[in-house]
Biopython code that builds the backbone (N, CA, C, O; Angstrom):
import numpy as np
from Bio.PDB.StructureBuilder import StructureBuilder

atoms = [
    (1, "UNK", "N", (-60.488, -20.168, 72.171)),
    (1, "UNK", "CA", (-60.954, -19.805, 73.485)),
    (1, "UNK", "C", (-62.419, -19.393, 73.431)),
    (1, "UNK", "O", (-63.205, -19.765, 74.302)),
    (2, "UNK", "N", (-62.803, -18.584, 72.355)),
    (2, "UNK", "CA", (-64.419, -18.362, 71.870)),
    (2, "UNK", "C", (-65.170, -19.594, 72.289)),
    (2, "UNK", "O", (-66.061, -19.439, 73.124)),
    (3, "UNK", "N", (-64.867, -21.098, 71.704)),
    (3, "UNK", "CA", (-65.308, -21.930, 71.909)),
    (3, "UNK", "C", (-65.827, -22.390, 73.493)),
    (3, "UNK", "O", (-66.915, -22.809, 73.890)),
    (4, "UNK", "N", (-64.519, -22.109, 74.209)),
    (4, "UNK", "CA", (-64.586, -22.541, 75.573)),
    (4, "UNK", "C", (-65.684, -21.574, 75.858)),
    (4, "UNK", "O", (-66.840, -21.994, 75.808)),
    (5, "UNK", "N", (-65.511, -20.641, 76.077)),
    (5, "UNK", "CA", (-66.321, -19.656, 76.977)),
    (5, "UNK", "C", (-68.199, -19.716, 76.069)),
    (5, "UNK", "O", (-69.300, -19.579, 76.601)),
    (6, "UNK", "N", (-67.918, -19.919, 74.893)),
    (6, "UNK", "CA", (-69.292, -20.564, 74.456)),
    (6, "UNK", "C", (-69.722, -21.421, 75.167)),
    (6, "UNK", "O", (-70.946, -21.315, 75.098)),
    (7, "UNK", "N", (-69.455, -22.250, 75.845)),
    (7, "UNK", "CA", (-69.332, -23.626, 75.785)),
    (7, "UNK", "C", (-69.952, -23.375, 77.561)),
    (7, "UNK", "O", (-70.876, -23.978, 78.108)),
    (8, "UNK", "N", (-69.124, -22.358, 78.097)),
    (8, "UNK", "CA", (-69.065, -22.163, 79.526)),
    (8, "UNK", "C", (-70.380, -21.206, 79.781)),
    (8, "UNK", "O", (-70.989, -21.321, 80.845)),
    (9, "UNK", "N", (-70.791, -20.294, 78.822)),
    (9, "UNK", "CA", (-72.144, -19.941, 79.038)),
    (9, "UNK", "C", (-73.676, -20.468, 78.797)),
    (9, "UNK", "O", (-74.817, -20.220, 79.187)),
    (10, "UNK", "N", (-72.891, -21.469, 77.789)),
    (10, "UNK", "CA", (-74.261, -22.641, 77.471)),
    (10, "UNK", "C", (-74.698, -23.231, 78.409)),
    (10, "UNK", "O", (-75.868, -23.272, 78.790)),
    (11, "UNK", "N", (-73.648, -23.804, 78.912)),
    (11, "UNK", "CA", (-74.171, -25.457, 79.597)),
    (11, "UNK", "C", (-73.620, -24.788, 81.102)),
    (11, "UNK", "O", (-73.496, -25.588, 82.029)),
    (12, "UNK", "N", (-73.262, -23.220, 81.372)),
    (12, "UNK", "CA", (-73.236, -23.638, 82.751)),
    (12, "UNK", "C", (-72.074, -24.484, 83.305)),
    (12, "UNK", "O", (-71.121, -23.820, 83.713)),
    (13, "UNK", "N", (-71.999, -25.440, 83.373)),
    (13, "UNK", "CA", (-70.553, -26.343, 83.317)),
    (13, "UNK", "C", (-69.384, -26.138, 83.119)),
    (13, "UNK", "O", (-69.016, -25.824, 81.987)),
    (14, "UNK", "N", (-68.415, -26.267, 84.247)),
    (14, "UNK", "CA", (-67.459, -26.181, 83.825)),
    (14, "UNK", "C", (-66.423, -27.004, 83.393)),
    (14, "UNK", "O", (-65.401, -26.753, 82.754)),
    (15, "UNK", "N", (-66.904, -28.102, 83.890)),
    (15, "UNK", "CA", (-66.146, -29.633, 84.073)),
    (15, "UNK", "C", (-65.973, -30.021, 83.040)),
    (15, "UNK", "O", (-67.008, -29.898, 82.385)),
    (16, "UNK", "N", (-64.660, -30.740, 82.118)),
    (16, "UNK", "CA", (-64.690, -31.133, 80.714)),
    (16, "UNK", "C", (-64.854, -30.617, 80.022)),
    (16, "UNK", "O", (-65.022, -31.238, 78.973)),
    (17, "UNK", "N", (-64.949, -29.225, 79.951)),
    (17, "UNK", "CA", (-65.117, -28.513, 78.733)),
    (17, "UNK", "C", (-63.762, -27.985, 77.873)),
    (17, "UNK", "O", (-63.807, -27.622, 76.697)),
    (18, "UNK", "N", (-62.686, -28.016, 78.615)),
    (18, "UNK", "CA", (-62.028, -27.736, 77.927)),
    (18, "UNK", "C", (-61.167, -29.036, 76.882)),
    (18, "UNK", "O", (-60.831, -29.103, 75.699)),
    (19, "UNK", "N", (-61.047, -30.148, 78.361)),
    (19, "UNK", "CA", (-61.010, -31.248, 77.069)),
    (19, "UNK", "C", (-61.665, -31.570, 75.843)),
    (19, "UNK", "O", (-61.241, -32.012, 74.775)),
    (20, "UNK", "N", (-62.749, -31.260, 76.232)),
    (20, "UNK", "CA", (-64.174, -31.771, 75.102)),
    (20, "UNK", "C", (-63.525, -30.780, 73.586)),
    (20, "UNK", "O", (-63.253, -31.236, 72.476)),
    (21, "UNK", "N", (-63.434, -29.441, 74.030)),
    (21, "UNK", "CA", (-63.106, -28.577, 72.781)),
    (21, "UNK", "C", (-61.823, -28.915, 72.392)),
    (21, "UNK", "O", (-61.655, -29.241, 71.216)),
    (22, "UNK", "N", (-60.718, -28.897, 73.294)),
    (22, "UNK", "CA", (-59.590, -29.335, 72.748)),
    (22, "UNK", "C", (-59.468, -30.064, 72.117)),
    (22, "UNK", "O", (-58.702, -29.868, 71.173)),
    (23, "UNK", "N", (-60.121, -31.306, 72.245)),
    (23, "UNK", "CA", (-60.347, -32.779, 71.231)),
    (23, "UNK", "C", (-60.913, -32.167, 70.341)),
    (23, "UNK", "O", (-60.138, -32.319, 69.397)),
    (24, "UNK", "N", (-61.665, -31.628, 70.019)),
    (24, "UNK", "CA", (-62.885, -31.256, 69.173)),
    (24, "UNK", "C", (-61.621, -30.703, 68.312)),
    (24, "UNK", "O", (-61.158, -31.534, 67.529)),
    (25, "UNK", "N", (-61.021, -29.490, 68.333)),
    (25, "UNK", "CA", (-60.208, -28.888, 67.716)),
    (25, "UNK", "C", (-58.494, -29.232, 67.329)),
    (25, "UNK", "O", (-57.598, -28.575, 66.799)),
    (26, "UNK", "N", (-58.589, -30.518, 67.858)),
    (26, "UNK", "CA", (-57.047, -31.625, 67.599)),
    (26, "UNK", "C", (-56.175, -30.670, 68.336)),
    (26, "UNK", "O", (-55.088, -30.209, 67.988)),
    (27, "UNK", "N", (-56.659, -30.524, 69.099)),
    (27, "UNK", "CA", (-54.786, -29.984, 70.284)),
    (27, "UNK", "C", (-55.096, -30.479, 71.555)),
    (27, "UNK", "O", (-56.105, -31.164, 71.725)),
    (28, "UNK", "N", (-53.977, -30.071, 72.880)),
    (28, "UNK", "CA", (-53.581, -30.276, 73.775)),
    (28, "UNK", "C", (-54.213, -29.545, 74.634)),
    (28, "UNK", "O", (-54.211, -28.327, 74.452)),
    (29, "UNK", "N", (-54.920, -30.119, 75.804)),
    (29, "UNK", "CA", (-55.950, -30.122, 76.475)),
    (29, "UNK", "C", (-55.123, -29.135, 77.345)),
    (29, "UNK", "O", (-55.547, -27.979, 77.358)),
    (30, "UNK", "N", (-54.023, -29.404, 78.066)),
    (30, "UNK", "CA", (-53.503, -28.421, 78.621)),
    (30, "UNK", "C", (-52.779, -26.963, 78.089)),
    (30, "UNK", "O", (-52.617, -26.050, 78.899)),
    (31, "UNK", "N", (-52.480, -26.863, 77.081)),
    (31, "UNK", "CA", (-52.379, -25.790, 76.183)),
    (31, "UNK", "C", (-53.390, -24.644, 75.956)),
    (31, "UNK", "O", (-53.320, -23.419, 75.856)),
    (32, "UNK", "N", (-54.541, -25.754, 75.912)),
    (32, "UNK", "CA", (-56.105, -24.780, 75.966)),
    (32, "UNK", "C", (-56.344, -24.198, 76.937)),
    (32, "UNK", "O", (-56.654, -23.009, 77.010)),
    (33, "UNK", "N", (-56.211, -25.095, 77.957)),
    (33, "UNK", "CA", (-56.538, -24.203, 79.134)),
    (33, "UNK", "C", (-55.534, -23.416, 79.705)),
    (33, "UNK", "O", (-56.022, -22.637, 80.523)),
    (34, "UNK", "N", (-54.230, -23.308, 79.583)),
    (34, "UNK", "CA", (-53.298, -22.556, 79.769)),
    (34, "UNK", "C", (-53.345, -21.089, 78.871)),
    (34, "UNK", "O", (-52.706, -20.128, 79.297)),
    (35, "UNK", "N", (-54.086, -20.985, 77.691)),
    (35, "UNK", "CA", (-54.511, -19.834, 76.530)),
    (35, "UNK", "C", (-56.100, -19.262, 77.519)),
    (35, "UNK", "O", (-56.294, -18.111, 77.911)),
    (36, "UNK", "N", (-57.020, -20.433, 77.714)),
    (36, "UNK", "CA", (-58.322, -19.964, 78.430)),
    (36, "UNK", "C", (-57.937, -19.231, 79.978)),
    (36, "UNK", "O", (-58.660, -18.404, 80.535)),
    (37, "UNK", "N", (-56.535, -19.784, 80.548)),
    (37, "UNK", "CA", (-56.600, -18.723, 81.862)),
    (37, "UNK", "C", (-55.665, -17.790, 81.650)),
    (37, "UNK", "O", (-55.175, -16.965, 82.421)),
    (38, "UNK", "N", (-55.388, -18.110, 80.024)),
    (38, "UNK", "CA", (-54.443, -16.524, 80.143)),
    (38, "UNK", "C", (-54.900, -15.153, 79.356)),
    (38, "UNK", "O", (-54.382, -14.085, 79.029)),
    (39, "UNK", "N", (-56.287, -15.866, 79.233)),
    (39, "UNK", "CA", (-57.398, -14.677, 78.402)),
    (39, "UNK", "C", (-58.514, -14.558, 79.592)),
    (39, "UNK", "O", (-59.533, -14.113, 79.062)),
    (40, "UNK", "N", (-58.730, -14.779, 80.992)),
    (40, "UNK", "CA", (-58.897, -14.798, 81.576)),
    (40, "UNK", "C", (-58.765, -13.914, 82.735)),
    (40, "UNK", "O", (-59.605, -13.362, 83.446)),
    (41, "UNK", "N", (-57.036, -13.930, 82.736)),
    (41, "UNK", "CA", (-56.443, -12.838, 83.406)),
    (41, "UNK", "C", (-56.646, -11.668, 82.559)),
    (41, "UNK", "O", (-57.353, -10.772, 83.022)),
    (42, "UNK", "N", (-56.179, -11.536, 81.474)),
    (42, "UNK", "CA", (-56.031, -10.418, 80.598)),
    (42, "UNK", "C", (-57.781, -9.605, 80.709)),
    (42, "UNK", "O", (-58.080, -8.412, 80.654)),
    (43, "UNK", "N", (-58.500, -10.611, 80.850)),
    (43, "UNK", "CA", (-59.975, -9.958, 80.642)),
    (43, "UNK", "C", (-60.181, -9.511, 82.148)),
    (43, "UNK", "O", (-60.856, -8.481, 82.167)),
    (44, "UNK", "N", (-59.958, -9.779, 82.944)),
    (44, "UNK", "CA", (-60.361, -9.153, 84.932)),
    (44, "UNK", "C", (-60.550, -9.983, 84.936)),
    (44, "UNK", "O", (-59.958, -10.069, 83.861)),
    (45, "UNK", "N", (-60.977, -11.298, 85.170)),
    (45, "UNK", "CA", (-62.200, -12.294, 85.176)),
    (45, "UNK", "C", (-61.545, -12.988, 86.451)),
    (45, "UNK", "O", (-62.164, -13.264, 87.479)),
    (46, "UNK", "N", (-59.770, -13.302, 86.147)),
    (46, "UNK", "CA", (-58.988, -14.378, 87.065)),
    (46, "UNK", "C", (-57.800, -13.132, 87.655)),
    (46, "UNK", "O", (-57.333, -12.239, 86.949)),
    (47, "UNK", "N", (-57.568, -13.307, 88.743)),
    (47, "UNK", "CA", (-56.253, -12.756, 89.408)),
    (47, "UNK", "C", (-54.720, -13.364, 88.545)),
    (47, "UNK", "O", (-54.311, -14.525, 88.545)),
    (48, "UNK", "N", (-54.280, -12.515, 88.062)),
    (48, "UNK", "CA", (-52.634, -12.859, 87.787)),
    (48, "UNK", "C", (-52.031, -11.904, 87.028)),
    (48, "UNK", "O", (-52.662, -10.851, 86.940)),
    (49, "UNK", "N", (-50.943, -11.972, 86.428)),
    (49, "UNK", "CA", (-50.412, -11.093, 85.460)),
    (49, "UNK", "C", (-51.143, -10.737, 84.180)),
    (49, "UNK", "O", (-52.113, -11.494, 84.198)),
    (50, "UNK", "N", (-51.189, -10.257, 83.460)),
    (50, "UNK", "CA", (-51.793, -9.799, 82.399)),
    (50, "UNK", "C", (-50.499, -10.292, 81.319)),
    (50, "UNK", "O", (-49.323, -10.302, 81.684)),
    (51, "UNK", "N", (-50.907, -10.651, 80.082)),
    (51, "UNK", "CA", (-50.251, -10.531, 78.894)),
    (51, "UNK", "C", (-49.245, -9.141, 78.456)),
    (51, "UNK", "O", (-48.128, -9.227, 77.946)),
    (52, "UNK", "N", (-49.937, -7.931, 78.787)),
    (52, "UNK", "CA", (-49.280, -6.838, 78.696)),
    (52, "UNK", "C", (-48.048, -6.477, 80.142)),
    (52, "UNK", "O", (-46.952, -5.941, 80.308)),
    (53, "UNK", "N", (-48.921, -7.053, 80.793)),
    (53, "UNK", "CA", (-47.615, -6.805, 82.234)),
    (53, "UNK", "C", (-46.363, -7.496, 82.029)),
    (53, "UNK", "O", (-45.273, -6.988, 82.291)),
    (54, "UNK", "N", (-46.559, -8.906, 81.460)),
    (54, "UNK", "CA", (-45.540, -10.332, 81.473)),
    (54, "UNK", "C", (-44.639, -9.240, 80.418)),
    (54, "UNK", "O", (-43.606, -8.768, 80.892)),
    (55, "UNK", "N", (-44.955, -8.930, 79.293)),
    (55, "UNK", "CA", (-43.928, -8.027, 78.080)),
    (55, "UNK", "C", (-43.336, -7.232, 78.670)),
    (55, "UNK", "O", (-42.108, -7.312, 78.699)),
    (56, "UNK", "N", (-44.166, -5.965, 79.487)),
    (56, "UNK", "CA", (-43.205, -5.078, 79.970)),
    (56, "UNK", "C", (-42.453, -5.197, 81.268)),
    (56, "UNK", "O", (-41.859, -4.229, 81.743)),
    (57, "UNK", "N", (-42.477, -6.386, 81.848)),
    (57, "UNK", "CA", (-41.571, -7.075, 82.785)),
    (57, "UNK", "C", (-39.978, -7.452, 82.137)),
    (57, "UNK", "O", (-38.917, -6.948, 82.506)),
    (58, "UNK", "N", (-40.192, -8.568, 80.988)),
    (58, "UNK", "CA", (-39.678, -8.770, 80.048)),
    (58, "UNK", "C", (-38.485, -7.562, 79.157)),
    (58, "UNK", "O", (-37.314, -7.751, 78.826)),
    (59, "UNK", "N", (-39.163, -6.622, 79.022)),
    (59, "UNK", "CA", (-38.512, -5.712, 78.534)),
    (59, "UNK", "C", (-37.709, -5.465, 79.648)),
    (59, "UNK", "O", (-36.512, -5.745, 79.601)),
    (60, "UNK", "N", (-38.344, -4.849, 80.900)),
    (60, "UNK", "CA", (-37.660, -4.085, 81.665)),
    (60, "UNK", "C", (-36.170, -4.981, 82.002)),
    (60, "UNK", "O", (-34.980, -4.678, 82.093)),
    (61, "UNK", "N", (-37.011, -6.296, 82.129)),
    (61, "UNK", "CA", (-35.396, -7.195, 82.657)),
    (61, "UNK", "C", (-34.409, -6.718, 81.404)),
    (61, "UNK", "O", (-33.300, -6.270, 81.693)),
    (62, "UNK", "N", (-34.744, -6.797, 80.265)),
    (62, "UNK", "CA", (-33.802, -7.143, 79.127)),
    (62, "UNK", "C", (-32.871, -5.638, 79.287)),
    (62, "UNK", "O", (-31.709, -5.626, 78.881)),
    (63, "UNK", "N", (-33.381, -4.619, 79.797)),
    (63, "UNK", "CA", (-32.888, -3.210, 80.013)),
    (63, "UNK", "C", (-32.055, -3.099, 80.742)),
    (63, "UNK", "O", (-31.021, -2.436, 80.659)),
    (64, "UNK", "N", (-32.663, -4.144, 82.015)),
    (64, "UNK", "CA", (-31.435, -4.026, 83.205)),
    (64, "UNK", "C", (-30.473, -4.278, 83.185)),
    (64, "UNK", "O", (-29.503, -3.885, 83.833)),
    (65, "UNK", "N", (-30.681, -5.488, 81.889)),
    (65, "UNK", "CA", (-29.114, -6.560, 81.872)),
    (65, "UNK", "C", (-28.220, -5.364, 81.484)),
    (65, "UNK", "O", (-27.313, -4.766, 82.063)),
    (66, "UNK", "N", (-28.970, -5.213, 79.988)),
    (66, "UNK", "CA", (-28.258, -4.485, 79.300)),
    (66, "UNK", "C", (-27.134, -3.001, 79.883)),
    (66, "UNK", "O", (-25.969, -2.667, 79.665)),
    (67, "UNK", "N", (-28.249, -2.471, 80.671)),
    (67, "UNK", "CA", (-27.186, -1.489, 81.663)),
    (67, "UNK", "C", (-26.487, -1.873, 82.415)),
    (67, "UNK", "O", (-25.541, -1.147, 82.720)),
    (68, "UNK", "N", (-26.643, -3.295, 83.110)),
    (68, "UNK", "CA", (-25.562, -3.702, 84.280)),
    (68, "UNK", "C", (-24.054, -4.286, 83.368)),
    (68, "UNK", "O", (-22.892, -4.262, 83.774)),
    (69, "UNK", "N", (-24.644, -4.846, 81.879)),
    (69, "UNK", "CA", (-23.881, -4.992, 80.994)),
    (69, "UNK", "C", (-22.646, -3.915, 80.916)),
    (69, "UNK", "O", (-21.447, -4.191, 80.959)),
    (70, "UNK", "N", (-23.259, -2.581, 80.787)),
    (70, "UNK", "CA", (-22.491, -1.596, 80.215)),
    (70, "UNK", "C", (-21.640, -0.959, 81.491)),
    (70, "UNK", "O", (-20.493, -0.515, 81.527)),
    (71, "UNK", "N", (-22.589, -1.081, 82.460)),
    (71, "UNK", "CA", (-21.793, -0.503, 83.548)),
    (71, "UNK", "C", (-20.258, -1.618, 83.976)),
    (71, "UNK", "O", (-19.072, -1.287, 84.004)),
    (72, "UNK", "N", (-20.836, -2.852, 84.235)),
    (72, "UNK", "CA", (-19.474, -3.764, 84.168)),
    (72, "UNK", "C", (-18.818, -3.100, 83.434)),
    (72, "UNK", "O", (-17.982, -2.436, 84.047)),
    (73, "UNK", "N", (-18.804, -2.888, 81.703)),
    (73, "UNK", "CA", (-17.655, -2.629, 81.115)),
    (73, "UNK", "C", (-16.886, -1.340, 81.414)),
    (73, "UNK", "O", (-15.666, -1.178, 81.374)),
    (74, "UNK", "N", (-18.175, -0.149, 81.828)),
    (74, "UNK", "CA", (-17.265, 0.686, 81.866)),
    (74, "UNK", "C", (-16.644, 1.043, 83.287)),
    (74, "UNK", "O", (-16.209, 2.173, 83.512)),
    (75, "UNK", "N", (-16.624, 0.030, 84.232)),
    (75, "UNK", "CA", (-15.807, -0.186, 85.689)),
    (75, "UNK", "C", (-14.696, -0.629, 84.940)),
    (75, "UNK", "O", (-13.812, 0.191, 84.691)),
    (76, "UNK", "N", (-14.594, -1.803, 84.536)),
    (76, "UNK", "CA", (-13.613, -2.510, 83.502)),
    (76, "UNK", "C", (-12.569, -1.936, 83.252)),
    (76, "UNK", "O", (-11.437, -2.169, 83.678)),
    (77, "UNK", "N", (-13.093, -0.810, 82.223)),
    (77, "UNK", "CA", (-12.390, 0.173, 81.456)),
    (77, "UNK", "C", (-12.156, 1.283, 82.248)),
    (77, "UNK", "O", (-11.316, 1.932, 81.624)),
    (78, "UNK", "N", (-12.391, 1.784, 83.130)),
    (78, "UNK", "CA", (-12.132, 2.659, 84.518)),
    (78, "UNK", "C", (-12.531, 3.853, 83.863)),
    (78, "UNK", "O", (-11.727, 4.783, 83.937)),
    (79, "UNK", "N", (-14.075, 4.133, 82.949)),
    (79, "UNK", "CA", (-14.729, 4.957, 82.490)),
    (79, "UNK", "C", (-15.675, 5.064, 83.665)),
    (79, "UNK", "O", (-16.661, 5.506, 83.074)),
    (80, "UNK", "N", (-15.977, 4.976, 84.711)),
    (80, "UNK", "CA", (-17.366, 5.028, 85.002)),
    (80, "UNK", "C", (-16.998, 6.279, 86.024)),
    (80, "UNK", "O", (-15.945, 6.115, 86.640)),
    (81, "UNK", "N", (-17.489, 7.112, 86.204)),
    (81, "UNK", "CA", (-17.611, 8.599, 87.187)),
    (81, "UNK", "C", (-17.955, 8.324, 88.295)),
    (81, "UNK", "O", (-19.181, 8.379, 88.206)),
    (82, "UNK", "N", (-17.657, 7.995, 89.553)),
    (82, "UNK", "CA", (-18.059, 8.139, 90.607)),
    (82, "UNK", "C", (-19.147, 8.988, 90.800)),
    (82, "UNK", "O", (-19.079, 9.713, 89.808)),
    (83, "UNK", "N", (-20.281, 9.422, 91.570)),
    (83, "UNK", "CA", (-21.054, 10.924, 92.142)),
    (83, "UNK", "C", (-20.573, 11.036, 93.408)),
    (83, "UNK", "O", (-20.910, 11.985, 94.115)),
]
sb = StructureBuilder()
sb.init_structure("model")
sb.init_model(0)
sb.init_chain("A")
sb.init_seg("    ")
for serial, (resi, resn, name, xyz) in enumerate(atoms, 1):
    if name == "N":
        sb.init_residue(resn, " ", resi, " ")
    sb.init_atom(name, np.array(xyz, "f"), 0.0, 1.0, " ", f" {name:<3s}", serial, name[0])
structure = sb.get_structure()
């Protein structure tokens, strides 16, 4: 991504640059730029989620399951306490 944004303060240009490096560096043109707007967001630069937001989204879902998990069982098991 160094490359790109080198690349983007040199010449000004934005057009083709990410193909140009991607070739340059033997990968997938859309891959690059999918890493360049997701260092992008992470930096302020572009509107979207952040790298750190997407994880603790991630987590949080994996938490929820996990409690809606436990709560099913313990309805199941006719453990769960009313309030």
């Amino acid at each position: 991504m160094r490359m790109v944004f080198e690349a983007y303060d040199q010449g000004g240009e934005r057009h083709g640059v990410i193909s140009r490096v991607a070739s340059q560096l033997g990968i997938g043109s859309e891959s690059l730029r999918h890493w360049v707007r997701q260092a992008e967001v992470d930096g302020g630069r572009r509107p979207g989620t952040t790298s750190e937001d997407k994880l603790r989204i991630s987590q949080l879902e994996r938490e929820n399951r996990e409690l809606k998990r436990a709560n099913e069982m313990a309805v199941s098991t006719g453990q769960r306490n009313e309030l």
